[in-house]
C-alpha positions in Angstrom: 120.5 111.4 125.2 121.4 113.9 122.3 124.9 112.1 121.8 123.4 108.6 122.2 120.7 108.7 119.7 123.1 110.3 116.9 125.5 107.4 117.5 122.8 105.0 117.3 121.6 106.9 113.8 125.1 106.8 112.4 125.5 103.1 113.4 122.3 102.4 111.2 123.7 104.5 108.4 126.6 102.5 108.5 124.2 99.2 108.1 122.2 100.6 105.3 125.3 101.9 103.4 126.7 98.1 103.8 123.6 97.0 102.5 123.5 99.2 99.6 127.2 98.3 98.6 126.0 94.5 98.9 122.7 95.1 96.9 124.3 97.0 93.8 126.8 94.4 93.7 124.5 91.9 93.3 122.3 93.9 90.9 125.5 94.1 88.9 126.2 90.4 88.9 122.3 89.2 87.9 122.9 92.2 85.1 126.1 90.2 83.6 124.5 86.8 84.1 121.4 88.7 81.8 123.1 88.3 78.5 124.7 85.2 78.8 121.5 84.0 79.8 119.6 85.8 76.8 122.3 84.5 74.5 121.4 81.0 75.7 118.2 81.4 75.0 118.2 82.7 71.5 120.9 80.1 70.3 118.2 77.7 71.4 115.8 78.6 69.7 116.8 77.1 66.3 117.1 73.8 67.3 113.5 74.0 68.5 111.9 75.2 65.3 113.7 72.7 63.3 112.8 69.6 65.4 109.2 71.2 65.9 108.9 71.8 62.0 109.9 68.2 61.1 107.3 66.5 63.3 104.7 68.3 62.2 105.4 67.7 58.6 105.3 64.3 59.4 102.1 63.9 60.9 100.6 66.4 58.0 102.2 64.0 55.0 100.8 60.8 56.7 97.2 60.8 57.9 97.5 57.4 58.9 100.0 57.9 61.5 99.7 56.2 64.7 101.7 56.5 67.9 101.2 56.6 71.6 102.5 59.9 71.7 99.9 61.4 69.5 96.8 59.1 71.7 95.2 61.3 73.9 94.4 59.4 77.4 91.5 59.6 80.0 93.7 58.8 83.0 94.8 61.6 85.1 98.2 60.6 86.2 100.7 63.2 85.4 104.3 64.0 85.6 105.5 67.6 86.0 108.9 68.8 85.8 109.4 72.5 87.3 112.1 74.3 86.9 113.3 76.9 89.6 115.9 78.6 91.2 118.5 77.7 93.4 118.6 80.9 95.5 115.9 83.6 96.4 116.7 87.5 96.3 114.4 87.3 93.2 111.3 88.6 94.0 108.0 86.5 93.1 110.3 84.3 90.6 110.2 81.0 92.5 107.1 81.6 94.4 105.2 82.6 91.2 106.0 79.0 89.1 105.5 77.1 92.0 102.0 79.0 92.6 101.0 77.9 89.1 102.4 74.4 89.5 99.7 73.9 92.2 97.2 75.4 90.9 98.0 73.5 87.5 97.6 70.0 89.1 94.4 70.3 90.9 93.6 66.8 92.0 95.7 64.9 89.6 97.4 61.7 90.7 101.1 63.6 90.0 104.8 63.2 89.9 106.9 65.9 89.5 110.7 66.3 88.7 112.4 69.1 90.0 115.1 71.5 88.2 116.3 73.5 90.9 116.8 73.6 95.1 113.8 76.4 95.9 111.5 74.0 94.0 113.1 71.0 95.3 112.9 71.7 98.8 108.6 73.4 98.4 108.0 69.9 97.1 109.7 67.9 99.7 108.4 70.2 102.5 104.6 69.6 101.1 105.0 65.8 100.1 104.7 65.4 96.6 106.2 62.1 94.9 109.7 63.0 93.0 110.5 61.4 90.3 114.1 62.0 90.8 116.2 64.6 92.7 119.6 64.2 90.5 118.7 68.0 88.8 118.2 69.9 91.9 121.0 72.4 91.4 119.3 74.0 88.3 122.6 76.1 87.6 124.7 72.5 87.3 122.2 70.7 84.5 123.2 71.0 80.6 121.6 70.0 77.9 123.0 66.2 77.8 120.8 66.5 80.9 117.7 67.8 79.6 117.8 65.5 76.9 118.3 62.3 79.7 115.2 63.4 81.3 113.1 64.0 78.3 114.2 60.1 77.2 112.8 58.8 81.2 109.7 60.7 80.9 109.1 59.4 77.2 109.6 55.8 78.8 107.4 56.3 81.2 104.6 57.6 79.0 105.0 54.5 76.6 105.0 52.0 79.9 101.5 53.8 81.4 103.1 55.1 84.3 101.4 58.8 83.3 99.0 60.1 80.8 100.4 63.5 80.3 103.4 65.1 80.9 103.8 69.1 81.8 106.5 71.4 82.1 106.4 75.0 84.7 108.8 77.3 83.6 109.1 81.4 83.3 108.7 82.7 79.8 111.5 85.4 79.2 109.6 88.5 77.9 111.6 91.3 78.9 113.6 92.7 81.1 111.0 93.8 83.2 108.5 91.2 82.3 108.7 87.1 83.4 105.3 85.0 83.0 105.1 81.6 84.4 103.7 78.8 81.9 102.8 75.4 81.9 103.2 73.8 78.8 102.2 70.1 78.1 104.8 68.0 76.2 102.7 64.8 76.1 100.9 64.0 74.5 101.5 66.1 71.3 98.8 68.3 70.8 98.2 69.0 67.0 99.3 72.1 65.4 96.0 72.7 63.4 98.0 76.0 61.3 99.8 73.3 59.5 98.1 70.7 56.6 99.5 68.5 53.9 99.4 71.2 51.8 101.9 73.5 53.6 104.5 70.6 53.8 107.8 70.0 51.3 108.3 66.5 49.7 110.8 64.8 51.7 111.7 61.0 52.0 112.4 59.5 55.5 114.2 56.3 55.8 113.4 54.0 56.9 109.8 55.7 57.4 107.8 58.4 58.5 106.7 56.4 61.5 109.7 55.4 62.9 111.5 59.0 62.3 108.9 60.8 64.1 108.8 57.8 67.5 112.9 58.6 67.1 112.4 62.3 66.7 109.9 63.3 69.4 112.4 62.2 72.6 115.0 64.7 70.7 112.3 67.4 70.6 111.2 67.1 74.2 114.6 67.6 75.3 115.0 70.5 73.2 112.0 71.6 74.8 113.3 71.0 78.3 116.4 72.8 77.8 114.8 76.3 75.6 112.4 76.0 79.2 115.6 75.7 81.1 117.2 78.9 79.4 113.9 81.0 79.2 114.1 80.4 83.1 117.7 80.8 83.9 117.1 84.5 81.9 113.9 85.1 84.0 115.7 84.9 87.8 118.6 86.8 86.2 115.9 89.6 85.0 114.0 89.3 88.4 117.0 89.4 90.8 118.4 92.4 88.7 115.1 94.2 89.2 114.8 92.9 92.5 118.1 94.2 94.0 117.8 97.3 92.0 114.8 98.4 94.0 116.9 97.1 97.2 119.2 99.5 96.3 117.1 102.6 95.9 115.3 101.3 99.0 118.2 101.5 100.4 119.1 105.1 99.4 115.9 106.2 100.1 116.1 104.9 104.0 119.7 106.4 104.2 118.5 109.5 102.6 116.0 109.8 106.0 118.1 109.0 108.7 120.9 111.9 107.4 118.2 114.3 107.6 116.8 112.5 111.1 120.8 112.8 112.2 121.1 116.6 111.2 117.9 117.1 112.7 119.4 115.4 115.7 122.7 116.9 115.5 121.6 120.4 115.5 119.1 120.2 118.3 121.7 118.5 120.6 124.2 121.8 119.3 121.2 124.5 120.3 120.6 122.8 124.0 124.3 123.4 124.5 123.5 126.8 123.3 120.5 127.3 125.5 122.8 125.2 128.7 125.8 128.3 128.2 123.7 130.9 127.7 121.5 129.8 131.1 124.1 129.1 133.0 126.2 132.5 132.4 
């Protein structure tokens, strides 16, 4: 039995080590994916806070200013696009935006748009009306995309087929630290830090009005993609942590069956002792 059960604790030291190699690696991989992702993210930014800057100085110079995607409605249709993963190993990432997507919606008469195949296949599974499924493979969409789905979902909003439109992402805080969000794109609610007052004298041609209905697809989209970075950094942060405590599991377990193999070992070596000795 002695020689047995020390083969069978090697064999599973064996496994664990495998699974440690397999776990670092990956730890490594989420780790490089980490700063291109972050880099993604910052260069974003910019384009953002330009887009987001303009429209708001247009809606402080003109008072007047009237457009559908300033109208608040009554209806509760909604459109939600939620951006997810494509693959697990990434802790609570998936499970936490889709958690907040639900609880987000309540008993509003949605559509939803997924960015990614985790999300794509929890909304399937639980029947909820897609929009589309042409951005399920959230590694695969650019920014060309983003911007294609932001100009559908501002045609849609203008035609009455929703009221409001929502986007479920994970804000990049930190390494350590993702928090999913729900952020409403339409309509645009009023940035009340910014008057008249606090604007530069510029000159739109042909107007205000028909810069800002031109503008606010552009913005969305920008808006779509910063989402779609802040997310893409978020798994890569999650996995990384993820795997790294699948790695130290790992250790730990391996760590415990040496000692439960020595302990083995030497009580198999002392009834051979005990056997000799008896027998002579």
């Amino acid at each position: 039995m002695a020689g047995v059960s020390t083969k069978e604790i090697k064999n599973r030291i064996r496994s664990m080590e495998s699974t440690r190699q397999i776990t670092r690696a990956m730890e490594m991989v989420a780790s490089a994916k980490l700063r291109k992702t972050q880099a993604q993210a910052l260069a974003s930014r910019p384009y953002f806070e330009t887009l987001y800057a303009t429209i708001w100085d247009i809606v402080a110079a003109n008072g007047e200013l009237t457009s559908p995607y300033l109208s608040d409605r009554k209806g509760d249709k909604a459109a939600y696009v939620v951006i997810s993963g494509d693959r697990g190993l990434a802790g609570g990432y998936n499970s936490n935006v889709l958690k907040l997507f639900v609880s987000h919606r309540a008993e509003k008469d949605t559509v939803v748009l997924p960015i990614g195949k985790k999300g794509a296949d929890y909304l399937r599974y639980h029947g909820e009306k897609l929009l589309t499924e042409t951005y399920t493979h959230a590694e695969s969409v650019s920014m060309g995309d983003c911007f294609s789905v932001a100009k559908t979902l501002c045609k849609g909003f203008l035609k009455g087929e929703y009221d409001s439109v929502f986007v479920v992402y994970t804000d990049f805080q930190s390494v350590l630290s993702q928090e999913p969000k729900c952020l409403q794109l339409l309509p645009l609610q009023k940035d009340r830090s910014r008057s008249a007052g606090d604007r530069q004298e510029i000159i739109y041609e042909p107007d205000s009005e028909t810069v800002f209905q031109t503008i606010v697809p552009e913005y969305l989209g920008g808006v779509l993609y910063g989402a779609l970075c802040e997310s893409r950094a978020a798994e890569q942060a999650a996995r990384r942590t993820a795997m790294d405590a699948a790695t130290q599991n790992a250790q730990e377990m391996i760590d415990g069956l040496s000692l439960q193999f020595n302990r083995a070992r030497q009580a198999a070596i002392t009834q051979e002792i005990t056997e000799i000795v008896a027998g002579s």
